[in-house]
C-alpha positions as CSV (number, residue, x, y, z in Angstrom):
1,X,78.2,134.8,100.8
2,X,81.8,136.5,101.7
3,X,81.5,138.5,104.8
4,X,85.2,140.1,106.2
5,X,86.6,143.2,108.0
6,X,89.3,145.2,107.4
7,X,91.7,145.2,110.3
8,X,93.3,148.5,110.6
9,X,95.7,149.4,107.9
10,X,97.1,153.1,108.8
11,X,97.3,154.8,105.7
12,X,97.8,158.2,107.6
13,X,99.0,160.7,105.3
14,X,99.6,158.8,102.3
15,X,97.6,156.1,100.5
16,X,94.3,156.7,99.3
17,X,90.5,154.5,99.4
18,X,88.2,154.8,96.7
19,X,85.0,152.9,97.1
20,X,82.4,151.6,94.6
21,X,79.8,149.2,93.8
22,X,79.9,146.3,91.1
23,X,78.8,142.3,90.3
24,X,76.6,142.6,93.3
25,X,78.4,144.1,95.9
26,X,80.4,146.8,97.1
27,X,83.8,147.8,96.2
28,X,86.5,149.1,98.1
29,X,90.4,149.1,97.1
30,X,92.9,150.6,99.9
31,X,96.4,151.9,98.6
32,X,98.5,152.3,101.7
33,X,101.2,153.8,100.2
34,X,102.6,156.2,97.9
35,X,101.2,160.1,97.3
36,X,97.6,160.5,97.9
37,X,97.6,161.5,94.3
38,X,99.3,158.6,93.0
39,X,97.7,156.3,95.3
40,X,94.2,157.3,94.3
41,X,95.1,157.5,90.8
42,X,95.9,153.3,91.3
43,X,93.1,153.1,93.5
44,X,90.6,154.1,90.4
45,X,92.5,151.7,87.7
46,X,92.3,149.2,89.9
47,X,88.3,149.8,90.7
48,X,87.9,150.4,86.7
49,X,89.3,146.7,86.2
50,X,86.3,145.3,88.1
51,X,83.9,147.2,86.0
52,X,85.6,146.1,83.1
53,X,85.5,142.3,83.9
54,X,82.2,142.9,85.2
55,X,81.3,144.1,82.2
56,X,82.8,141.1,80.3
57,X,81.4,138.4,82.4
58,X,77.8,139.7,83.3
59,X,75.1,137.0,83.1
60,X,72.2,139.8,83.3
61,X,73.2,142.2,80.8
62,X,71.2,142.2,77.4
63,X,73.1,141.7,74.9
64,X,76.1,140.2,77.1
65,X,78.3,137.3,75.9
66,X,77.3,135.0,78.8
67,X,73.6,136.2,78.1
68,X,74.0,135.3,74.7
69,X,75.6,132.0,75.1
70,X,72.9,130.8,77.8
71,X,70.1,131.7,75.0
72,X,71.8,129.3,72.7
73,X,74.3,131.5,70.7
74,X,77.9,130.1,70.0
75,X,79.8,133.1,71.2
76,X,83.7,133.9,71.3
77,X,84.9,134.0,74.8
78,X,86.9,136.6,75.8
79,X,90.1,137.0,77.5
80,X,88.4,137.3,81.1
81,X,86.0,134.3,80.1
82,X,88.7,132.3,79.0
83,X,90.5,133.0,82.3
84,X,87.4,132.0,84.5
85,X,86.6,128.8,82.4
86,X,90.3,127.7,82.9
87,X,90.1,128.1,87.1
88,X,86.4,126.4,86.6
89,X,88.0,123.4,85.2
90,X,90.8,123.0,87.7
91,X,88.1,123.4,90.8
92,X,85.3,121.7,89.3
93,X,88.0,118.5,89.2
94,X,89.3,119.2,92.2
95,X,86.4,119.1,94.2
96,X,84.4,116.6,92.0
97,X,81.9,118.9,90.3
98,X,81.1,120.4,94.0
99,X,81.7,123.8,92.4
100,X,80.1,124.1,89.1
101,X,78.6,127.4,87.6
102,X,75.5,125.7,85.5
103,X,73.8,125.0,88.9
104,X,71.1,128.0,88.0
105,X,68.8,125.5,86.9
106,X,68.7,124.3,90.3
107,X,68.8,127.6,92.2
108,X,65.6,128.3,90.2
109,X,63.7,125.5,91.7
110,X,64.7,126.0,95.4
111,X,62.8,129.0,96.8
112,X,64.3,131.3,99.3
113,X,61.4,130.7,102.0
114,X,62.4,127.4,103.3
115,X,59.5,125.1,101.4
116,X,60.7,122.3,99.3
117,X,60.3,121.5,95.7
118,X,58.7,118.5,94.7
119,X,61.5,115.5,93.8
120,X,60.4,115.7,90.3
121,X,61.3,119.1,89.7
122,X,64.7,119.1,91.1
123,X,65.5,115.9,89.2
124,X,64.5,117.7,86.1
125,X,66.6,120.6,87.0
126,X,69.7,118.7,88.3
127,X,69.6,116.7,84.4
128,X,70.6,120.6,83.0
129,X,73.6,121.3,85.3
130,X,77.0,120.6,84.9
131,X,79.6,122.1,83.6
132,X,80.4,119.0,80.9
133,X,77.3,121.2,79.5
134,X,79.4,123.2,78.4
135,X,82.0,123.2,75.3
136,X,84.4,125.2,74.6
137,X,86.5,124.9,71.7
138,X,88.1,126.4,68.6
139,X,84.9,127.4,67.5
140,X,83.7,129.6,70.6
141,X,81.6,128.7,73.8
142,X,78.3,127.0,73.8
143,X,75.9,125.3,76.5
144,X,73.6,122.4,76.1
145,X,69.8,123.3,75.9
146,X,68.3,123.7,78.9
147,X,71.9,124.8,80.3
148,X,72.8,128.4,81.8
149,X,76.0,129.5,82.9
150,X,76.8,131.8,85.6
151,X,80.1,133.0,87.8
152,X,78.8,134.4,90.8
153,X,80.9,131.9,92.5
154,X,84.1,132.9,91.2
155,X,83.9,136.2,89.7
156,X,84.5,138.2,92.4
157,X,87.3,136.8,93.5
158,X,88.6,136.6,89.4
159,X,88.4,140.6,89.8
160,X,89.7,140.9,92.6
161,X,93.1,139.3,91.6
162,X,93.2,140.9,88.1
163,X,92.7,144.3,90.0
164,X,95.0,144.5,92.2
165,X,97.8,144.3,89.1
166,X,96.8,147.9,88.4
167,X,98.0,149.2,92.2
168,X,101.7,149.1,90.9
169,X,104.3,148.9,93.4
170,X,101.8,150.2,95.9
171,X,100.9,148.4,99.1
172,X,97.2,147.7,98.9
173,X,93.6,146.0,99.1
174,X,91.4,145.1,96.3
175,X,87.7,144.2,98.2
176,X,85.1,143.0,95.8
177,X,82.3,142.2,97.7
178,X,84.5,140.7,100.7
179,X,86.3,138.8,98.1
180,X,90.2,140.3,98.4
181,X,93.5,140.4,97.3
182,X,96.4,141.9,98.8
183,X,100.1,143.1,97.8
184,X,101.8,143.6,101.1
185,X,100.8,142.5,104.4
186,X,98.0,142.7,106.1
187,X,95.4,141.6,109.1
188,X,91.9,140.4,108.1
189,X,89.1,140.0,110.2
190,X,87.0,137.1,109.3
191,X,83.1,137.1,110.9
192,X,81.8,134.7,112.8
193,X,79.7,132.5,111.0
194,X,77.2,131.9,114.4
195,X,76.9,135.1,117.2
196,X,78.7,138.4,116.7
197,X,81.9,139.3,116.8
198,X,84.9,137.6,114.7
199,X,85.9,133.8,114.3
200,X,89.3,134.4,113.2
201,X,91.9,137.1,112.5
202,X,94.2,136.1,109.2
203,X,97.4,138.0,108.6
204,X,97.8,137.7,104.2
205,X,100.8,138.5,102.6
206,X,100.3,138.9,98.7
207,X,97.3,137.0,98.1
208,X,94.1,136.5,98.2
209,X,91.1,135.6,100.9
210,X,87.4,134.5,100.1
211,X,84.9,133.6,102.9
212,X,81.9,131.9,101.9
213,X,79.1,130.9,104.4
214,X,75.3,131.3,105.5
215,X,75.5,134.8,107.2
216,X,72.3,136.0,105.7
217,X,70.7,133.8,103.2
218,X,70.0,130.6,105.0
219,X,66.3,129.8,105.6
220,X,64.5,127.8,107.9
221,X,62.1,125.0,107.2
222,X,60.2,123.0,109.6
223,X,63.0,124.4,112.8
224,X,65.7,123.2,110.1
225,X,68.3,125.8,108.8
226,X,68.5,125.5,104.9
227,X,71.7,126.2,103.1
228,X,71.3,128.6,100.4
229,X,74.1,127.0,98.5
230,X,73.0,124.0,96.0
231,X,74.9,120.8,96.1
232,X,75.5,120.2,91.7
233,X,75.6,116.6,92.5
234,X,72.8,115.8,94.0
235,X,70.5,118.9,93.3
236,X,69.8,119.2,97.5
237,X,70.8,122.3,99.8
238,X,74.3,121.8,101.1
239,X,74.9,120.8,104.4
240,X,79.1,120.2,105.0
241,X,79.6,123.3,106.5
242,X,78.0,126.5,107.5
243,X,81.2,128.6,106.4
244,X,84.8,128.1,104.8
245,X,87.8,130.9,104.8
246,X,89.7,130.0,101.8
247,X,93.6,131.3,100.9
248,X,95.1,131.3,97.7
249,X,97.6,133.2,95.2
250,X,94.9,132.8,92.8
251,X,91.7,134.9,93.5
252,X,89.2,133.1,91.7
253,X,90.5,129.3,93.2
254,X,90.4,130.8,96.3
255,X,86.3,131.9,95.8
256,X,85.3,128.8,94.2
257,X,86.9,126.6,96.2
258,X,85.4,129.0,99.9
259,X,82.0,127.8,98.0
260,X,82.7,123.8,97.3
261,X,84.1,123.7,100.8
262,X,80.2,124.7,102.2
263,X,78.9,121.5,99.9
264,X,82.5,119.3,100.5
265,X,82.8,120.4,104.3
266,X,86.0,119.5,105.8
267,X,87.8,118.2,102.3
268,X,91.8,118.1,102.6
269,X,92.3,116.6,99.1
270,X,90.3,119.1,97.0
271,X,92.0,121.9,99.2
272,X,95.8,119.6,98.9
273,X,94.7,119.0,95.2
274,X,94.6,123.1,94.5
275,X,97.5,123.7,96.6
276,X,95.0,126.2,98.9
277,X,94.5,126.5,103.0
278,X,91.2,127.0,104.6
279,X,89.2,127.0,107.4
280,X,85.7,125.1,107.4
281,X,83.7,126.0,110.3
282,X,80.9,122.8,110.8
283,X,77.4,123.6,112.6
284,X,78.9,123.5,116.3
285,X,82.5,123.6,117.6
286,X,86.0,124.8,116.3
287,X,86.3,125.0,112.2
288,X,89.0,122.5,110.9
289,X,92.4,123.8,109.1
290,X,93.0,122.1,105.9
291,X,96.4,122.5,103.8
292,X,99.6,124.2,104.4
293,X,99.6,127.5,105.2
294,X,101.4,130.2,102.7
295,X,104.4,131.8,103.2
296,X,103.5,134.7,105.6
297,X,100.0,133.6,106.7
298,X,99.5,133.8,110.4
299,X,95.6,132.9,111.9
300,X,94.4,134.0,115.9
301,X,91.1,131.8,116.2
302,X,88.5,133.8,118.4
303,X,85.5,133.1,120.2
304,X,82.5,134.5,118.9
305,X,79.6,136.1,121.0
306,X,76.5,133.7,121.2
């Protein structure tokens, strides 16, 4: 879903990288200053925090509390799920349920090779998402029957925030999955979302980027390119835009919201509602900029290679 590259970043003779792989996807955080020893020694605590919420967040693991709680159990939340149910709730208003992590009922039903399900089937899917499925109060978490939870669309960028606490007063990236947060400045590449090359190159300054398009799981059906993203609302394949660059202090608004923005397309309120920028790219032409750009932010638009 996220696909970036690192601009250059010089660490020369100091900084460290130390690379990894977790919640689907590769791992890379960049310290670009400090000792090499110190450096890398912030490098790992900040990779070990996104084993650590992986770890508390998981929906595949046995035994997991997410597991747990999509098999019916009441379980207590903890401080991680807490945090990502919180920025759930402010997204999911902001974009009018476009971003809701129960749609698993849905992504079940719509295969990967293009066909289509029967109507039936997606209706009966689409009556188990949504995230008023879930409750949580002052006894714990628990889902509606028929009702599964999952933050693939948020989690990555969650981690990627909460990391890049543990680099210190080091300048640095925290990747997760192409998912990032920064503490210093910095040049991104984004990808183009159609040809080769890069659509845009963002400059960040302490905060965080997520990218979210149909780079490799789209599929085709009768000469039609299918979204691999669900619309919640409807229960359909979303077609608003093929790709969405999202900014935002907060990593997991800023991943959530790069997903709604696919289903919403070209939305300034839910981005002026969240306080976020972004670029949405539509099927042809030049992507639109929505909201006001952070302190620091610069953006060179580039044509990409058909």
């Amino acid at each position: 879903m996220v696909v970036l590259a690192f601009a250059l970043i010089g660490c020369g003779a100091r900084g460290a990288v130390v690379n990894g792989a977790a919640m689907g996807g590769e791992v890379a955080v960049f310290v670009a200053s400090g000792p090499p020893a110190e450096a890398r020694t912030a490098a790992l605590a900040a990779r070990s925090r996104v084993e650590a919420i992986e770890a508390a967040v998981t929906d595949w693991v046995p035994g997991a509390p997410v597991v747990r709680l999509n098999a019916g159990e009441t379980v207590a939340p903890s401080p991680e799920l807490v945090a990502l149910g919180d920025a759930t709730q402010r997204v999911h208003g902001a974009t009018h349920g476009a971003f809701d992590p129960t749609v698993r009922p849905l992504l079940a039903v719509w295969p990967r090779d293009g066909s289509w399900p029967a109507d039936a089937a997606v209706d009966e899917a689409r009556a188990r998402v949504g995230w008023s499925h879930v409750h949580r109060d002052g006894e714990g978490w628990r889902v509606e029957p028929g009702t599964e939870v999952g933050f693939g669309g948020i989690a990555q960028g969650y981690a990627a925030h909460e990391a890049r606490a543990e680099l210190g007063p080091h300048r640095g990236v925290v990747d997760v999955s192409g998912d990032l947060c920064v503490r210093g400045t910095f040049w991104v590449h984004v990808v183009a979302p159609r040809g080769d090359g890069f659509a845009a190159r963002v400059r960040l300054r302490d905060t965080c980027l997520s990218t979210s398009g149909d780079y490799a799981d789209a599929a085709f059906s009768e000469g039609r390119r299918v979204h691999h993203v669900i619309d919640p609302r409807t229960g359909r394949p979303s077609s608003g835009a093929i790709a969405a660059t999202v900014v935002d202090e907060e990593g997991a608004v800023a991943d959530a919201l790069a997903t709604a923005l696919l289903v919403l397309g070209p939305d300034g309120s839910a981005v002026d509602a969240l306080g976020a920028w972004a670029l949405v790219w539509p099927e042809s032409g030049p992507p639109t900029e929505l909201g006001r750009r952070p302190k620091g932010l610069r953006v060179r638009l580039q044509e990409a290679r058909p």
